[in-house]
C-alpha positions in Angstrom: -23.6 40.4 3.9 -25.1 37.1 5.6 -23.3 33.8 3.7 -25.0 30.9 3.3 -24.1 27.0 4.1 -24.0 26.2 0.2 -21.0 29.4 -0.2 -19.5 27.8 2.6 -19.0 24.1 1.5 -18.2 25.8 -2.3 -15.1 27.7 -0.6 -13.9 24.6 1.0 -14.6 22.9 -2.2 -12.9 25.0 -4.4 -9.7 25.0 -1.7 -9.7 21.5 -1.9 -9.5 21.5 -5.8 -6.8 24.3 -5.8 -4.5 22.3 -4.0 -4.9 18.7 -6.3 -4.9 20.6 -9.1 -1.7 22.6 -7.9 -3.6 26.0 -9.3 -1.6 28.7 -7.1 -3.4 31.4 -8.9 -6.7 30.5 -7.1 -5.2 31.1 -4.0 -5.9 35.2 -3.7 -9.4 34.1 -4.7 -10.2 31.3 -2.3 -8.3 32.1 1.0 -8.4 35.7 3.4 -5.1 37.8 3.8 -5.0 36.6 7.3 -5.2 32.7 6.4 -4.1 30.4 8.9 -3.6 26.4 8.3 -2.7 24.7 11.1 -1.5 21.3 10.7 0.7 18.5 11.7 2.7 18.7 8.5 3.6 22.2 8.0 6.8 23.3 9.8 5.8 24.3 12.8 2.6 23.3 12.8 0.9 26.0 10.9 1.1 28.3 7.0 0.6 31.8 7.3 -1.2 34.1 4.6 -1.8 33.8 0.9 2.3 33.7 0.6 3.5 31.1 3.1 0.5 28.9 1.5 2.1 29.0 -1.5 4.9 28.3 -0.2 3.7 24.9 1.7 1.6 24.3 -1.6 4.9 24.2 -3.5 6.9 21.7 -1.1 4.5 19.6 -0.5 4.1 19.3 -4.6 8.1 19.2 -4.7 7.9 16.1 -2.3 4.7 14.2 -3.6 4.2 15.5 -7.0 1.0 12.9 -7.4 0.1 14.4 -4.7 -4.0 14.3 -4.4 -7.0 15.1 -2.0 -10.3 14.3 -2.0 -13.1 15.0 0.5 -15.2 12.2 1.4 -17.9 13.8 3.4 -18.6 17.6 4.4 -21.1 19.2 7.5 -21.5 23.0 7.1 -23.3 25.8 8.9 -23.2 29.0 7.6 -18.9 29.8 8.4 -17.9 26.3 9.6 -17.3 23.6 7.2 -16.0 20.2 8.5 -14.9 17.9 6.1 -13.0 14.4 6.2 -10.8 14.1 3.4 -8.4 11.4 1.5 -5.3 12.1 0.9 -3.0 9.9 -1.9 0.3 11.0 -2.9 4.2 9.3 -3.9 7.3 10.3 -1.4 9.5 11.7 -4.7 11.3 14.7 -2.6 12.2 16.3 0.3 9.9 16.6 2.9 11.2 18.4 6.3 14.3 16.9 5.8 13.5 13.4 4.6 14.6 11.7 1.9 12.4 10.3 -1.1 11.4 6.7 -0.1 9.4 6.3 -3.3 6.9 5.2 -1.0 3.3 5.8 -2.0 0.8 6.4 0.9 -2.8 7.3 1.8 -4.6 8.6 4.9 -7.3 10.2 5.8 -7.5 13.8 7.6 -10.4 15.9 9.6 -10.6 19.2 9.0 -12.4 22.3 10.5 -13.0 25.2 8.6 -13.6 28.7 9.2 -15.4 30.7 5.9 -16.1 34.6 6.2 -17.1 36.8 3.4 -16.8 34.0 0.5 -13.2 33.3 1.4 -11.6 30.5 3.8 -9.8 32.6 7.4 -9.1 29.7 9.3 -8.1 25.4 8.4 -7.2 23.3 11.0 -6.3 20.0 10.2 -6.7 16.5 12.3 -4.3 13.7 10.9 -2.0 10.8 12.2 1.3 12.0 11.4 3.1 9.4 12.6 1.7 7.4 11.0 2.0 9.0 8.1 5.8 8.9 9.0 5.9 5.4 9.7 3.9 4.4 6.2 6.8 6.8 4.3 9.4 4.6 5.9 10.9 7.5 7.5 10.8 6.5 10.9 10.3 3.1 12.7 
């Protein structure tokens, strides 16, 4: 069944919403069994699968439990969805070892996304995580 641009930019839509509104139960729903995020963020650079994306969901709302994203603009075709998003969140936890800073930060990511039969396969994520790093006070 042939998908179209508009189901496309709703998936990534409706990924991006999941993970501000920290609604794991939307995950089965939004992303494939084979999902793969790959990331600067995530320990070792990518999330695995409806499970490990839960897991990485919940650390990353241990750590920055403010934690929000927004996506600022959005070019689709009919199974690629690129999107630059805005990212705001509080450094409350551990994250990959580092200790709260109480720092607040925001950036900015790109994104390209991969949609196939109404659900997202593939997320790979462009971001400065240095200086993300470097904003948290975590490294010089």
């Amino acid at each position: 069944m042939a998908q179209t641009t508009l189901d496309a930019e709703q998936v990534v839509r409706d990924y991006t919403e999941m993970w501000s509104e920290k609604d794991y139960s939307r995950i089965s729903r939004v992303v494939s069994d084979s999902f793969v995020h790959r990331t600067p963020g995530a320990p070792d650079g990518e999330v695995r699968g409806r499970d490990g994306l839960e897991a990485f969901m919940r650390e990353i709302e241990t750590a920055f439990p403010d934690f929000e994203v927004s996506i600022i603009d959005m070019l689709a075709t009919d199974e690629t969805v690129m999107t630059e998003n805005e990212f705001t969140m509080t450094h409350e936890g551990e994250f990959n070892g580092i200790p709260p800073t109480g720092r607040e930060v925001e950036f900015r990511s790109m994104a390209t996304c991969r949609v196939a039969d109404g659900e997202l396969t593939e997320l790979r994520e462009y971001l400065d995580m240095q200086g993300i790093l470097e904003r948290l006070g975590a490294v010089d």
